[in-house]
C-alpha positions in Angstrom: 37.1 88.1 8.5 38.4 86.2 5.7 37.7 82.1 4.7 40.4 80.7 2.9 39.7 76.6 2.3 42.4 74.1 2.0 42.9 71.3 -0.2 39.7 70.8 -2.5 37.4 72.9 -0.4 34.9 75.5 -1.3 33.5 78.2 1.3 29.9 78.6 -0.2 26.9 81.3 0.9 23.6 80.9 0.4 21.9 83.0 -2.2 18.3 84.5 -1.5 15.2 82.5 -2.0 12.8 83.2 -4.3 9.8 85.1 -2.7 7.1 84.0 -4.9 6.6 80.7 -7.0 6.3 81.1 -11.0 2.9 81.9 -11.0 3.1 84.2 -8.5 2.2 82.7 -5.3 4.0 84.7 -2.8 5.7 82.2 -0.8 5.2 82.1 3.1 9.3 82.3 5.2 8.0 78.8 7.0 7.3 77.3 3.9 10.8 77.6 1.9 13.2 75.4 1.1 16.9 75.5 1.8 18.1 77.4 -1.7 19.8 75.2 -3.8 22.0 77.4 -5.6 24.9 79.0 -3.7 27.5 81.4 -4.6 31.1 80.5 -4.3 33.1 82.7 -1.6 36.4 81.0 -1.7 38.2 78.1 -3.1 41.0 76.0 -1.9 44.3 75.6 -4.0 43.6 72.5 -5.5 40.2 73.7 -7.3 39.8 73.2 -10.8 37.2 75.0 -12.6 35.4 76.9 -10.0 36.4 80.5 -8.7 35.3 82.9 -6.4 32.0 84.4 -7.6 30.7 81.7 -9.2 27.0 80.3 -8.5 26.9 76.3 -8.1 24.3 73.4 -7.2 25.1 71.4 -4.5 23.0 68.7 -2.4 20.9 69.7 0.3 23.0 67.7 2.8 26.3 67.3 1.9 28.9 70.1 3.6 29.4 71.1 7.2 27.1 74.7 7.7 28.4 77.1 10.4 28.0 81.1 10.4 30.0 83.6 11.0 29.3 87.6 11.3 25.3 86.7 11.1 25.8 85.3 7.4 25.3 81.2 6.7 28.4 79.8 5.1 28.8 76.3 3.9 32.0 74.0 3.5 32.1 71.5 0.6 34.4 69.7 -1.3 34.8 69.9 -4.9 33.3 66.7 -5.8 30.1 67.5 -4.1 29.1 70.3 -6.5 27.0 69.0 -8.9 26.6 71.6 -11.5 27.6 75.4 -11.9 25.3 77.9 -12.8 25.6 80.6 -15.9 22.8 83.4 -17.0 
C-alpha cells in the first residue's frame, strides 16, 4: 500500500535504535527512547526541500503516529521538521 500526503505533509518511518550507547553499553528494549531521526517516505506537493529518502529530526510529539502492514509511520507537517540529516 502506498502513502501519498497532501498539502505540506510528510509520511515519516522510524529508523532503528541504536543498540548500544557510545561506550558500549548494550542498551536494554525497555530502556529506549522513541528514535529521533526518521526517514522520509513521502512528501506532499507543496514540500520544499525535503524528498523521499531523506533522514530528518523531528520532535518527539508533534505528528499523528498510526501503522500500517506492521511498520510505525508518522504524519507531520513540514514546519515541524526541525533539521535534516546528511553523512
Amino acid at each position: 500500500m502506498k502513502l501519498k500526503p497532501t498539502a505540506d505533509n510528510l509520511v515519516l518511518k522510524a529508523t532503528e535504535a541504536q543498540e548500544t550507547t557510545a561506550s558500549g553499553i548494550i542498551l536494554a528494549t525497555t530502556n529506549k527512547e522513541k528514535p529521533a531521526i526518521f526517514e522520509v517516505v513521502s512528501a506532499g506537493p507543496e514540500v520544499k526541500g525535503i524528498a523521499a529518502g531523506d533522514k530528518v529530526i523531528v520532535g518527539q510529539f508533534v505528528g499523528s503516529e498510526f501503522k500500517l502492514d506492521g511498520i510505525d509511520y508518522k504524519f507531520v507537517k513540514q514546519e515541524d521538521v526541525l533539521a535534516t540529516v546528511t553523512d
